[in-house]
ZATIVO-357981 format. One record per residue (C-alpha): z, x, y; residue in three letters. Coordinates in pm, whole numbers, plus 50000, padded with zeros to 5 digits. Layout:
REM residues N
pz,px,py,res
Z,X,Y,ALA;
...
***
This chain:
REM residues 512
pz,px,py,res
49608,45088,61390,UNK;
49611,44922,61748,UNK;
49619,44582,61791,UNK;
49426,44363,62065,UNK;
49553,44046,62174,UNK;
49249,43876,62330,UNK;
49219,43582,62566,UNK;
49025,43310,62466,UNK;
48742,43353,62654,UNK;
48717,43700,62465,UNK;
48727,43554,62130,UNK;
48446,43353,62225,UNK;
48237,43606,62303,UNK;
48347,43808,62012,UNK;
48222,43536,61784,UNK;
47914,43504,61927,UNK;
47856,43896,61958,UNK;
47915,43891,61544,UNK;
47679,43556,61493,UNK;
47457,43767,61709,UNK;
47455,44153,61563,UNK;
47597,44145,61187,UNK;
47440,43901,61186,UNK;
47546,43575,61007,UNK;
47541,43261,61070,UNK;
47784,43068,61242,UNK;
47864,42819,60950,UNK;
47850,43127,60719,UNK;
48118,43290,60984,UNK;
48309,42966,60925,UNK;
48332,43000,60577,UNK;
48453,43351,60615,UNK;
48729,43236,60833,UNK;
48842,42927,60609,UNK;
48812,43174,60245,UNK;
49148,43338,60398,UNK;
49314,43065,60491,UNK;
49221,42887,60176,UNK;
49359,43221,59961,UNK;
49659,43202,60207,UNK;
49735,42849,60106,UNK;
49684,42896,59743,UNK;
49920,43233,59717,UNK;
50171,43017,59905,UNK;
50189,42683,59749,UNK;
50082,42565,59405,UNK;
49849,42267,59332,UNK;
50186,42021,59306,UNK;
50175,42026,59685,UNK;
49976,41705,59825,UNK;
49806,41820,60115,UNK;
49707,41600,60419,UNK;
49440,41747,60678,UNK;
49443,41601,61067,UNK;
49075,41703,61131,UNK;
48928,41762,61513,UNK;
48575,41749,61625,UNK;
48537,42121,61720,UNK;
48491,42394,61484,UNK;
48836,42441,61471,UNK;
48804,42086,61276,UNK;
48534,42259,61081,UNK;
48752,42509,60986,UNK;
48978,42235,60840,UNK;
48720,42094,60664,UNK;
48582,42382,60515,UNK;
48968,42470,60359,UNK;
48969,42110,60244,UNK;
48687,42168,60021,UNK;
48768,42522,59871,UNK;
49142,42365,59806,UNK;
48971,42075,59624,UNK;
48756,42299,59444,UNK;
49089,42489,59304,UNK;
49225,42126,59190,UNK;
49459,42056,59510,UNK;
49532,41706,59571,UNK;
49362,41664,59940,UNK;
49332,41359,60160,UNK;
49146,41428,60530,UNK;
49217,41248,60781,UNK;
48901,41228,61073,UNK;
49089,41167,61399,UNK;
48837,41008,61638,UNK;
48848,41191,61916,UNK;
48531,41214,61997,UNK;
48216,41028,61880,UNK;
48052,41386,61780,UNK;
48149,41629,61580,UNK;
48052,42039,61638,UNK;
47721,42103,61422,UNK;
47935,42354,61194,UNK;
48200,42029,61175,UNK;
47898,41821,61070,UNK;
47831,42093,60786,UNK;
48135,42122,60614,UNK;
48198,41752,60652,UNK;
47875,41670,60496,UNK;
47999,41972,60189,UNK;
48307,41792,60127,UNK;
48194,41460,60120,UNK;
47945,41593,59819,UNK;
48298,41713,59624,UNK;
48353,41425,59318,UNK;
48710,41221,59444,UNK;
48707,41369,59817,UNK;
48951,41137,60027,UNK;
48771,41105,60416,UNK;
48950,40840,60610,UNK;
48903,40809,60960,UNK;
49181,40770,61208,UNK;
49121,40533,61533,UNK;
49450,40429,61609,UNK;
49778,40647,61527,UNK;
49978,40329,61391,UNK;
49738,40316,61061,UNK;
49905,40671,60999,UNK;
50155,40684,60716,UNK;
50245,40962,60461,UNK;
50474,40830,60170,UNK;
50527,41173,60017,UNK;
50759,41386,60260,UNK;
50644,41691,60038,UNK;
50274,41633,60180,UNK;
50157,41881,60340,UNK;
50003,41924,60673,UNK;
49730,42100,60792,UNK;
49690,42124,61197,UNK;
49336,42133,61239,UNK;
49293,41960,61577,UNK;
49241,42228,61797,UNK;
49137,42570,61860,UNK;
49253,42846,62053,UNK;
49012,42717,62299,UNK;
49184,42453,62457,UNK;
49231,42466,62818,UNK;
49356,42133,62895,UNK;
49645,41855,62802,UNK;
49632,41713,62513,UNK;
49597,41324,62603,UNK;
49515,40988,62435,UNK;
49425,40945,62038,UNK;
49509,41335,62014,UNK;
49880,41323,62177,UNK;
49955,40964,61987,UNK;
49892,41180,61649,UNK;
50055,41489,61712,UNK;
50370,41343,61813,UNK;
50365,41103,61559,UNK;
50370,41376,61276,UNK;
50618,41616,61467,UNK;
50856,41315,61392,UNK;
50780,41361,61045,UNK;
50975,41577,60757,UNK;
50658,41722,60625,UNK;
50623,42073,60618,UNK;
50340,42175,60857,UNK;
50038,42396,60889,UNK;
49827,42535,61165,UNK;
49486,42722,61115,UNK;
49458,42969,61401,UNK;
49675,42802,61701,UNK;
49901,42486,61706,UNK;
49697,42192,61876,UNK;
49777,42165,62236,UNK;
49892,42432,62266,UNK;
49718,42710,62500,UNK;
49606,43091,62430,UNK;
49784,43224,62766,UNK;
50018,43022,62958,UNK;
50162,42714,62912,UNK;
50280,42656,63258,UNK;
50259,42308,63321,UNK;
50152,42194,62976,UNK;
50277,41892,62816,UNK;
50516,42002,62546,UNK;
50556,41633,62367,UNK;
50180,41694,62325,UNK;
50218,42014,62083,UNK;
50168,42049,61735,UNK;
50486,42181,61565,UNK;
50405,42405,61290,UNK;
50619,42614,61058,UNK;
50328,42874,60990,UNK;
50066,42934,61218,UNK;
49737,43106,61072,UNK;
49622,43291,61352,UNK;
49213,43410,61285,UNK;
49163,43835,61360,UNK;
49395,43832,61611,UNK;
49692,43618,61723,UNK;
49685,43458,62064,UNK;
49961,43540,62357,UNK;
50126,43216,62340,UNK;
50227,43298,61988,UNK;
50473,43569,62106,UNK;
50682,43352,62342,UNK;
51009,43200,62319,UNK;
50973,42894,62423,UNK;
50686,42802,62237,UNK;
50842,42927,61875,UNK;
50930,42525,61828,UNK;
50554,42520,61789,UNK;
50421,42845,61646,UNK;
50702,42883,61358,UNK;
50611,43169,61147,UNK;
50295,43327,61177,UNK;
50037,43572,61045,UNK;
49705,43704,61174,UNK;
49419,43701,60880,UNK;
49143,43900,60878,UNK;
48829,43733,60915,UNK;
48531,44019,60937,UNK;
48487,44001,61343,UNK;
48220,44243,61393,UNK;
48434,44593,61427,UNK;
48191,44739,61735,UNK;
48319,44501,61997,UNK;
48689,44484,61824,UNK;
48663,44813,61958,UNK;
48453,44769,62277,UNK;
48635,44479,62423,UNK;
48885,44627,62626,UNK;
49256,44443,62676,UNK;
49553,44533,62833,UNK;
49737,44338,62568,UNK;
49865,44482,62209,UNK;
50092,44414,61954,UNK;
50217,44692,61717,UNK;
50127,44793,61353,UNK;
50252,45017,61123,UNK;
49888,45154,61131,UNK;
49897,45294,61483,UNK;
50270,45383,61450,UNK;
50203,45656,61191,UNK;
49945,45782,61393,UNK;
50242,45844,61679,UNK;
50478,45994,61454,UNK;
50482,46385,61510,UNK;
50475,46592,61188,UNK;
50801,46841,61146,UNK;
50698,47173,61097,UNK;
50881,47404,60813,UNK;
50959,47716,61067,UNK;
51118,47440,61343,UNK;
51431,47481,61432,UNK;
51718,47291,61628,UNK;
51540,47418,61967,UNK;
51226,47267,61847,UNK;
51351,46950,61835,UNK;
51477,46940,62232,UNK;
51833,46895,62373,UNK;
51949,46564,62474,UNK;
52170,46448,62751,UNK;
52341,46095,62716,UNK;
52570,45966,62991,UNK;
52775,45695,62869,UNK;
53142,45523,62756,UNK;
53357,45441,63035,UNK;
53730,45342,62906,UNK;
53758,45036,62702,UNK;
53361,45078,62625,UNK;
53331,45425,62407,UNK;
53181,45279,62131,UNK;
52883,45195,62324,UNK;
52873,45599,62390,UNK;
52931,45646,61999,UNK;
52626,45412,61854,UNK;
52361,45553,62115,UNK;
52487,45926,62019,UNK;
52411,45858,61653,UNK;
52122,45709,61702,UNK;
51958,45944,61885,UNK;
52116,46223,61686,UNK;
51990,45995,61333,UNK;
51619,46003,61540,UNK;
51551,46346,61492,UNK;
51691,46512,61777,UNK;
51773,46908,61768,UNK;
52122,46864,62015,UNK;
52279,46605,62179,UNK;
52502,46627,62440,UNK;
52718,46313,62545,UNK;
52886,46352,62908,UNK;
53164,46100,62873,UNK;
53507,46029,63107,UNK;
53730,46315,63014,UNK;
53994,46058,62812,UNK;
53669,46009,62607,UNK;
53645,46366,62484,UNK;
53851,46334,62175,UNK;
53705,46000,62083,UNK;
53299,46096,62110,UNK;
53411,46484,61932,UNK;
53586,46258,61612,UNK;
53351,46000,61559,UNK;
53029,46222,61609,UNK;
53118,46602,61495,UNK;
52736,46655,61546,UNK;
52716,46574,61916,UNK;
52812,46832,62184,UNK;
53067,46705,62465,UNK;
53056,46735,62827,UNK;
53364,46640,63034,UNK;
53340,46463,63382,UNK;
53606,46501,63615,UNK;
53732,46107,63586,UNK;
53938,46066,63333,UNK;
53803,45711,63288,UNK;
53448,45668,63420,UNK;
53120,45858,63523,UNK;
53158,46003,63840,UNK;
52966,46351,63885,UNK;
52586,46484,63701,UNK;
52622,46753,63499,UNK;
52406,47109,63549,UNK;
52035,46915,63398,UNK;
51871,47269,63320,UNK;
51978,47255,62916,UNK;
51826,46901,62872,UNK;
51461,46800,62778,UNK;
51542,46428,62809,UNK;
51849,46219,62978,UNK;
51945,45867,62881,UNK;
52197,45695,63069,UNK;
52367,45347,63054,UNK;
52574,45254,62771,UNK;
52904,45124,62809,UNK;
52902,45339,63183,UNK;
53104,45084,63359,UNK;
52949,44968,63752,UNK;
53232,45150,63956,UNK;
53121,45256,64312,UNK;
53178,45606,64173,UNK;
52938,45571,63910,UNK;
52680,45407,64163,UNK;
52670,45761,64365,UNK;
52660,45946,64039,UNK;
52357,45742,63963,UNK;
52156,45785,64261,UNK;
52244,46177,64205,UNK;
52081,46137,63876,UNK;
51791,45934,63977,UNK;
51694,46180,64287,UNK;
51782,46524,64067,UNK;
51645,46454,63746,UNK;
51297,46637,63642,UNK;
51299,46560,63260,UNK;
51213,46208,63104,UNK;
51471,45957,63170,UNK;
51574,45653,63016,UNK;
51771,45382,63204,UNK;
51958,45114,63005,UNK;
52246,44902,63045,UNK;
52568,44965,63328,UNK;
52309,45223,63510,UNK;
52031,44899,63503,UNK;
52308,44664,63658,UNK;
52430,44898,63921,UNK;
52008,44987,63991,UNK;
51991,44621,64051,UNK;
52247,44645,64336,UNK;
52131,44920,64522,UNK;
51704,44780,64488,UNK;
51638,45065,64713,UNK;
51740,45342,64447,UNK;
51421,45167,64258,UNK;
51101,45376,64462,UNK;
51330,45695,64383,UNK;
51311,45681,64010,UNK;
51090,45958,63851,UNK;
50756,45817,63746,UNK;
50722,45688,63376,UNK;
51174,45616,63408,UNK;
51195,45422,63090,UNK;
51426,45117,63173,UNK;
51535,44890,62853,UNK;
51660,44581,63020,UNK;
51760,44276,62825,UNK;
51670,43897,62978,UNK;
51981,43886,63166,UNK;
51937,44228,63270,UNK;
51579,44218,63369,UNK;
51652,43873,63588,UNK;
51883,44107,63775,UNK;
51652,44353,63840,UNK;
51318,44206,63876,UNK;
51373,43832,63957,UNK;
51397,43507,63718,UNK;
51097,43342,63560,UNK;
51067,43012,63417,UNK;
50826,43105,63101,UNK;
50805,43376,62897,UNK;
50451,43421,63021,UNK;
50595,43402,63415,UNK;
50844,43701,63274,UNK;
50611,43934,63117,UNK;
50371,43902,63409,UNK;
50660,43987,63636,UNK;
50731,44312,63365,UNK;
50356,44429,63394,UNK;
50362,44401,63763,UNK;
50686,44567,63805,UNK;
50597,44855,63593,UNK;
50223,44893,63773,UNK;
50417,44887,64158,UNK;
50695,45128,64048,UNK;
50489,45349,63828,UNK;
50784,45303,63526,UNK;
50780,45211,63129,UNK;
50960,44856,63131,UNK;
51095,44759,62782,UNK;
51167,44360,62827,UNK;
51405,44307,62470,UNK;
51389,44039,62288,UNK;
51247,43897,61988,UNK;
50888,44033,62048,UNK;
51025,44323,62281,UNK;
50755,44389,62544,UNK;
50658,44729,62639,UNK;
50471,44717,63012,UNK;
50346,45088,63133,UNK;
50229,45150,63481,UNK;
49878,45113,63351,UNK;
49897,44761,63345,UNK;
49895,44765,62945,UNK;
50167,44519,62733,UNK;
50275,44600,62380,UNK;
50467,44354,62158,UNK;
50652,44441,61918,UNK;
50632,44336,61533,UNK;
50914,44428,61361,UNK;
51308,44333,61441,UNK;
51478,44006,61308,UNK;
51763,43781,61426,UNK;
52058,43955,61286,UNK;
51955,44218,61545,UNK;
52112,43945,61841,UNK;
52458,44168,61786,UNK;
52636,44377,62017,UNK;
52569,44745,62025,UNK;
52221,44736,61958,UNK;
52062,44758,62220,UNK;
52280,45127,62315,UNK;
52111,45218,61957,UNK;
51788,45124,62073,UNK;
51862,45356,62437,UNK;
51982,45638,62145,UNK;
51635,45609,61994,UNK;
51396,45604,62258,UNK;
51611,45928,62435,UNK;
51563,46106,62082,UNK;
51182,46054,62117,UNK;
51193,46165,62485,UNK;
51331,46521,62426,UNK;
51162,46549,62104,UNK;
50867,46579,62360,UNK;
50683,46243,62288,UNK;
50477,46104,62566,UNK;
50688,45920,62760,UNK;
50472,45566,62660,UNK;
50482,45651,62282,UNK;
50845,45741,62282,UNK;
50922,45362,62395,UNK;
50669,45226,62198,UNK;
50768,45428,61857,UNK;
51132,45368,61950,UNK;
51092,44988,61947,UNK;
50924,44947,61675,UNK;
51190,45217,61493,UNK;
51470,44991,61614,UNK;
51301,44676,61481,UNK;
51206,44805,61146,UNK;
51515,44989,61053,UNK;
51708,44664,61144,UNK;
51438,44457,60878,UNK;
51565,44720,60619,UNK;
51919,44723,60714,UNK;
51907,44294,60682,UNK;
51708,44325,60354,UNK;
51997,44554,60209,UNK;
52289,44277,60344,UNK;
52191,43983,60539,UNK;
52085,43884,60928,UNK;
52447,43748,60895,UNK;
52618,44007,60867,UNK;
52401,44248,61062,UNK;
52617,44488,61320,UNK;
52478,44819,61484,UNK;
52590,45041,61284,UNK;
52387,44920,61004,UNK;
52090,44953,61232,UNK;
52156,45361,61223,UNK;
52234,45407,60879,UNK;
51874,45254,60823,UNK;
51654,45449,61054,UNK;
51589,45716,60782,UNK;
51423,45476,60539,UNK;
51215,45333,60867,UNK;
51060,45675,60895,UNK;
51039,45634,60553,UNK;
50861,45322,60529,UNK;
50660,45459,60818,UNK;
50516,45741,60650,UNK;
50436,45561,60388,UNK;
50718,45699,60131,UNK;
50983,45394,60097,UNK;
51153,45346,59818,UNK;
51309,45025,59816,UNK;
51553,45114,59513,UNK;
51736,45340,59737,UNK;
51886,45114,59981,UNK;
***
């Protein structure tokens, strides 16, 4: 399935479009909402868990409330705390407040000034429910004195559906003392933009989206150029294999790479792309590189260059169906002019990653002569080089989109959510992928992948989108079976075949 990311102006009207045509009421919406965080809570943590609420005026406060009860109801031991930050409370707030106070033992205190707070019990804990998703200002005054007082604290924390102070979009200019930090945010339907940053994980810790019954009409109506990925909507990508294919069917790709010194870079992306499905691969490597590529990947075909070393001349393209260039290639001036051959010859899907990214960042005028939909895979460093630097993450992936939209390319922006910006002006983020993935050589396994998809004939868009989340997933697996720890690239390879596994929907743990 595809998944929006909305604004918050969108989630606004989406609420009111379900009060409005299901339709329910909003404190009956509310209640929705807070049954999943309230099952979320209870399938988490047991009823030896104290558990301390910061309560807000808005309805993200009712929200609060409304958990409050349902946890008190299951024999949790609850204390709310009222902060005063406004003499009024939302008339769904009111509600629930008035519910809970009719619960035998309920603990309501009300906060006016942060230096009555105190929580004896470091195993407390606490529930963010300050503010919503709605925010569009600093946090200042009772608010800011509160949250910074508990991030000083040991207590483990909760946020239901965004980390107070913290804004949907961008935070540019926001006060970061003034942030809830959370080690699980509870995101409601969908999660918000912010959540998918770097520099705001101090805040967002862990996080899940939970369902909470938004009506589906204008889930599906209300357009959004941003998406994060699902194994849902992946399966829908993944082309069948018919039982009369053969190698042929399965397209013939080329992969420039390995310089000396770097082969192994050539090596990883070879198996991965071979590991991905493709019918033939072809690696054009530096003629002392023939032996090494032919021993280490018996599967792959070889094509010599003339330098014994490094990439120097393009092969005849008419075999290929896809070319992927990059790994380990070295930035020699020879290489450069090889490049530019490539980028002004080529008429199959290319992918860019890598060496051939660096030396495309020296020669910026080589950039209006890539083919349309050129795939580039560019890392932080990479993409600085290339595009330009960018003090948020939110600055960055604004920079990606508009990049892609001018040039009319597919940029992949890695990282821990790896962004996928298409000409269109769309952004997918991906879901799957874990730290142990930070190692060297995965990101030529990733290039392997995505040129797999390419000459399997994938759309150019789905080929980077599939291949990311591919990557990611097979590199859960491959942790799962060892440890982020120990992690290297390799591991990454061996594990794509259970991530079309898991995929499709036929996993078998017990076999890793």
């Amino acid at each position: 399935m595809q998944m929006k990311i909305f604004t918050s102006a969108q989630v606004r009207k989406i609420d009111t479009y379900t009060i409005e045509n299901e339709p329910i009421e909003s404190i009956d919406l509310m209640e929705r909402a807070s049954v999943q965080i309230a099952s979320w809570i209870t399938e988490m943590f047991d009823n030896s868990h104290p558990f301390l609420f910061l309560i807000g005026p808005g309805n993200n406060g009712g929200d609060g409330l409304a958990v409050a009860r349902m946890l008190m109801e299951k024999n949790y031991l609850v204390e709310v705390l009222l902060v005063r930050i406004s003499d009024k409370l939302s008339a769904d707030a009111r509600t629930n407040l008035d519910r809970l106070r009719q619960i035998h033992g309920a603990k309501i205190l009300e906060l006016e000034e942060v230096s009555s707070m105190v929580v004896e019990d470091p195993g407390t804990i606490l529930v963010d429910a300050l503010f919503g998703s709605g925010l569009t200002r600093r946090v200042s005054g009772l608010a800011r004195d509160v949250i910074t007082c508990v991030n000083e604290w040991p207590n483990l924390r909760i946020a239901i559906d965004i980390p107070s102070g913290l804004f949907g979009e961008d935070n540019t200019g926001n006060d970061q003392d003034a942030i809830f930090q959370s080690d699980f945010t509870l995101a409601l339907q969908a999660p918000s933009l912010s959540l998918f940053f770097a520099e705001n994980q101090a805040y967002v810790g862990n996080w899940e989206v939970l369902p909470i019954g938004l009506h589906p009409i204008i889930l599906e109506e209300e357009e959004s150029s941003w998406h994060y990925l699902q194994a849902g909507y992946i399966r829908d990508l993944l082309k069948p294999r018919m039982r009369f294919a053969h190698k042929g069917t399965f397209g013939h790709c080329l992969l420039i790479a390995g310089c000396y010194g770097m082969m192994g870079a050539a090596i990883l992306a070879a198996r991965a792309c071979l590991r991905s499905g493709a019918g033939l691969v072809t690696g054009h490597v530096p003629r002392f590189g023939y032996k090494i590529l032919q021993t280490t990947v018996p599967e792959a075909l070889i094509s010599i260059d003339e330098s014994d070393i490094i990439f120097t001349a393009v092969p005849g393209l008419e075999p290929f169906s896809a070319v992927g260039i990059g790994p380990g290639l070295g930035c020699k001036p020879n290489t450069g002019r090889a490049i530019q051959e490539l980028i002004e010859s080529v008429k199959v899907p290319l992918v860019m990653d890598a060496d051939a990214l660096n030396m495309l960042s020296e020669h910026p005028e080589w950039i209006s002569l890539l083919p349309e939909d050129t795939i580039l895979t560019p890392h932080p460093r990479e993409f600085e080089r290339l595009v330009g630097k960018a003090e948020t993450g939110y600055a960055r992936v604004r920079m990606q989109i508009d990049f892609a939209i001018k040039h009319k390319v597919i940029v992949v922006l890695k990282g821990a959510h790896t962004s996928i910006a298409c000409p269109d002006g769309s952004c997918w983020f991906n879901t799957t992928g874990n730290p142990g993935m930070a190692t060297a050589g995965s990101g030529d396994v990733l290039t392997g992948i995505i040129l797999s998809l390419l000459g399997q004939g994938y759309l150019t868009r789905d080929a980077a989108i599939l291949g990311v989340y591919l990557h990611g997933l097979a590199g859960d697996l491959a942790s799962e079976a060892s440890s982020e720890e120990s992690l290297i690239a390799g591991d990454i390879i061996e594990s794509l075949g259970f991530a079309f596994q898991y995929i499709k929907g036929i996993y078998n743990e017990d076999h890793i």
